[in-house]
N, C-alpha and C positions, 0 to 999 in steps of 0.2 A: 690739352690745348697746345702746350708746348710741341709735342710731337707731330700734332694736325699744322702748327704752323712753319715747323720744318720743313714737311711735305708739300707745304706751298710756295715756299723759299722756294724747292728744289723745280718742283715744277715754272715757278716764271721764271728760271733764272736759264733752263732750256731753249735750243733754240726752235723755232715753231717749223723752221723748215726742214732740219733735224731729221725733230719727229714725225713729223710728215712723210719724210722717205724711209723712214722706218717702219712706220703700221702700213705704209703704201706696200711694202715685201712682204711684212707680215698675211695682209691682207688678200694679195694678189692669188695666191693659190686657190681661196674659195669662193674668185669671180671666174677662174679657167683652170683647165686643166689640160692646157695644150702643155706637154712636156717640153718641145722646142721654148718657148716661152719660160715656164719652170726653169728649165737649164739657166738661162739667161740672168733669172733673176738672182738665181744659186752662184753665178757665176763675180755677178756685181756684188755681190753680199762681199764675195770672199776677196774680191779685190779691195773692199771698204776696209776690211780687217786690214789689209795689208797696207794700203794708203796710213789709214789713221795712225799703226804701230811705228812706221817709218815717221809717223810726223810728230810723235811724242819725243823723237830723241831730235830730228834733225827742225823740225819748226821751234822748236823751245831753247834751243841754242846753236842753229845755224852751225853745225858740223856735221856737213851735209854728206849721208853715208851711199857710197855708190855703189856698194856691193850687196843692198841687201836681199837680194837672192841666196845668198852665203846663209843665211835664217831661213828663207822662206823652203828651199829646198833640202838644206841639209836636216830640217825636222821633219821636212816631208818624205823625204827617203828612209830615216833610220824607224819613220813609223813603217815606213810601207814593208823594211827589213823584219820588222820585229812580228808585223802580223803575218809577211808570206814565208819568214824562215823559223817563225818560231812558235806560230798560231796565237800572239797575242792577239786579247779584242782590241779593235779602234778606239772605243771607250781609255783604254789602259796606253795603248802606244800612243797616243797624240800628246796627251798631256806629259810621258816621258820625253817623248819627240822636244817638245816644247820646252820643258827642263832643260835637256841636254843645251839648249841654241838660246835659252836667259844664261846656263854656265859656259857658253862661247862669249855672250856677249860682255859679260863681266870679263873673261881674259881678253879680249880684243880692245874692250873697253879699257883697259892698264896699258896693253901695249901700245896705244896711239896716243894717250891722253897728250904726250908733248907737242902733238902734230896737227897743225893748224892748214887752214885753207883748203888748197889742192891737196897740197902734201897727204891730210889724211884722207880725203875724196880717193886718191890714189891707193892708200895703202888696205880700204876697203874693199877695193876693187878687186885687189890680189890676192885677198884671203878668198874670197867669192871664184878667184878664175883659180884657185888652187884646189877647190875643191869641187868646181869645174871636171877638172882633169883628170882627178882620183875616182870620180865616179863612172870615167872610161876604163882608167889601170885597176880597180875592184870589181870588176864585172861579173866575177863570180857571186858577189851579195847586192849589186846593183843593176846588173843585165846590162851593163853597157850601150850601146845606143839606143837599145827598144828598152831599155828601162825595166819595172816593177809590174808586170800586168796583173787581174785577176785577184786584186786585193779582195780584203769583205769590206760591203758597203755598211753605213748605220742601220739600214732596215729597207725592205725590199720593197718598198712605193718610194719613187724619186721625189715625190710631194712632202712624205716624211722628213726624205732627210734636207731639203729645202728647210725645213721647221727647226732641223737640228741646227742646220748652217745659219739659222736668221736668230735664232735664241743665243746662240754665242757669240755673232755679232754685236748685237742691240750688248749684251756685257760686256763685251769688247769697249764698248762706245762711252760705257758709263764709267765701266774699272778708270779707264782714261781720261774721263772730265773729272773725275773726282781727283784724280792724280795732280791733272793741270790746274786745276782749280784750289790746291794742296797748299801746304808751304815751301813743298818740294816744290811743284810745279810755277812758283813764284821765283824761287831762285835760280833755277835756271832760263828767265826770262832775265833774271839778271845778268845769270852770264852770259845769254846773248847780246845784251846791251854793252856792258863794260864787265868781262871776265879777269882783268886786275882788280879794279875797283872792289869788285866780291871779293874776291880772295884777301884783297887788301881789310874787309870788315871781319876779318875773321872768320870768311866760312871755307869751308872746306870743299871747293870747287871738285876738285878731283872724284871725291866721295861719289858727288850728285850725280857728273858727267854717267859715271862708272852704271851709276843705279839707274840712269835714264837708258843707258846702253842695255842693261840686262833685261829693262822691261821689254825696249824694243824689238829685241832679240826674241825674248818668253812669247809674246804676243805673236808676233811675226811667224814661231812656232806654231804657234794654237793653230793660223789660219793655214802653214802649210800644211801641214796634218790633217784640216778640214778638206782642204783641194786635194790632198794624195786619194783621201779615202771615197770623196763624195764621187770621182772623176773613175776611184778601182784602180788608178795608172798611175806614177809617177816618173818621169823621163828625162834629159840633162835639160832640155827646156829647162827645166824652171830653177835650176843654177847658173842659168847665162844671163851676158850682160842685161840684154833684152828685155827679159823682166822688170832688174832693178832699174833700168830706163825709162819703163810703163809706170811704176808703182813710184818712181819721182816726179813724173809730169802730171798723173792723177792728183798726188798729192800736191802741186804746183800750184795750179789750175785753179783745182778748189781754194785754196788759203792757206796756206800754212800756218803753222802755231796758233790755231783753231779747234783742231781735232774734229770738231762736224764739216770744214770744207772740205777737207779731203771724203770725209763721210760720202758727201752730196756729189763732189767732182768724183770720186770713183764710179759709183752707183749710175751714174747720169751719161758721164763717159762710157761706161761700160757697154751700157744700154744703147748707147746711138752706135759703135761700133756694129755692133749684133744686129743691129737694125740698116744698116749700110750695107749688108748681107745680098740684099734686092741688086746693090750695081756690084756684083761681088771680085768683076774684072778692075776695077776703079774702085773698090773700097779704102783700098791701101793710103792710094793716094788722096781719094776727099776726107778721109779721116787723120792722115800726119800735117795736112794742110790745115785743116779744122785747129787744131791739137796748136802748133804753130798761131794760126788768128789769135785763138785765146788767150796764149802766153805776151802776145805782141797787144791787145786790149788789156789786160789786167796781166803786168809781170809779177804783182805780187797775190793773183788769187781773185778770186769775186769775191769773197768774204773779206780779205781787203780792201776792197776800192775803196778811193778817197770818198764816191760819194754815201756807202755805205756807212762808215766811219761819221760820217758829217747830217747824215738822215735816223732822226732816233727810230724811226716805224723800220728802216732798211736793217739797221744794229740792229733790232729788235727780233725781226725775222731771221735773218741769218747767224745772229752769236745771243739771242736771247739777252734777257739781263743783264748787263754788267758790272748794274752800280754796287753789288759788293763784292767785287773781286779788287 
């Protein structure tokens, strides 16, 4: 009984729309089988991954990281290294990939801890355009502008590895609620709130900061690893600002210090992009316009809005249960 009622804890305390956009990915491959579509959906899975990971460290204490491209590409390159120079499987280089860029994010994580605001927005920036640059001066294990081509994929139906990209999402999404819902994940909503004041009760700020940074770093891994391998390509794209521009206005949008807004606002986002395809001369611009609306209606998210917050069926849907957190 005990355990049947955990399992029901866990399930109402979900958010219903969430999960919705999660069996709706799941699902969606065994109403079509348009590949264009497929791609699409592969594609929002894996910007969710990357939303969400960037929102565990920067929505849980507002040290808002602008480089995280510096993670999402540099795991995706040294997997795409390890499988085209060295014939690792994808299985074995992502998860390395992703190791390598949680032990970036713990040393990145020390060298900034004293740097508050812009200060450290900027000095993430630079580790990101640092390595940037090296992956033009490495060209010989990077390919320099054309990049990594001709990786091995998961498996040889793009439908497949859709399954592979939505099954480590959907743990992506829970590793992370469990996290924030933790007592980790409580303190560092404290030190969002007042970061002396914690330190001042005796905890060890620093600690936390350090271990939010490595998850988001590890995480951030997983997904670039999933985009080197799912895509076959890995290119300086996904080391430039660009990126970490996309993957903070998704994660905006949707809510921050949520971990399902960013869910919903990547996936959602994604999808009206791709879909804006039809005016493909004016995509650009009805979609940074869009992008702009949103942030100018809700600067702090939909999953914030005040009237969210103030409507228990609106809390409800969009952050599930909250009365025990």
């Amino acid at each position: 009984m005990t355990y049947l009622r955990q399992v029901t804890v866990f399930l109402r305390e979900q958010s219903p729309l969430g999960v919705l956009v999660l069996l709706g990915m799941g699902i969606f491959p065994l109403l079509s089988d348009n590949i264009f579509h497929i791609e699409i959906i592969k594609l929002a899975a894996l910007y969710a991954i990357f939303a969400m990971s960037w929102d565990i460290l920067t929505g849980y204490t507002h040290e808002v990281n602008f480089g995280f491209a510096f993670f999402i590409g540099g795991a995706g390159y040294l997997s795409g290294i390890l499988n085209a120079h060295f014939g690792i499987s994808p299985y074995l280089a992502i998860p390395l990939g992703a190791l390598a860029a949680g032990v970036a994010g713990v040393l990145i994580g020390y060298l900034t801890l004293r740097l508050k605001g812009p200060y450290f927005s900027m000095a993430t920036l630079a580790f990101s355009a640092i390595l940037f640059k090296l992956s033009f001066i490495l060209y010989q294990f990077t390919g320099g502008e054309e990049g990594i081509s001709g990786l091995e994929p998961f498996t040889d139906d793009p439908t497949h590895d859709l399954y592979v990209v939505w099954v480590v999402t959907v743990a992506v999404y829970l590793v992370l609620w469990v996290y924030a819902r933790s007592k980790h994940g409580t303190i560092l909503k404290a030190i969002r709130a007042d970061e002396d004041a914690t330190q001042s009760a005796g905890i060890n700020t620093a600690y936390y900061k350090t271990e939010a940074f490595a998850i988001s770093g590890f995480m951030a891994g997983i997904g670039g690893g999933l985009f080197t391998h799912s895509q076959m390509h890995i290119g300086p794209t996904m080391l430039s600002g660009y990126l970490s521009v996309i993957v903070v206005l998704l994660a905006m949008i949707g809510g921050m210090g949520t971990i399902v807004g960013p869910l919903v606002g990547a996936v959602c986002l994604s999808i009206l992009n791709e879909m804006l395809r039809v005016v493909e001369e004016y995509r650009i611009i009805i979609y940074t316009g869009l992008l702009i609306f949103f942030i100018y209606v809700a600067p702090e998210g939909f999953a914030n809005l005040g009237i969210v917050k103030r409507s228990r069926f609106l809390s409800f849907i969009f952050l599930g249960d909250r009365k025990s957190v």
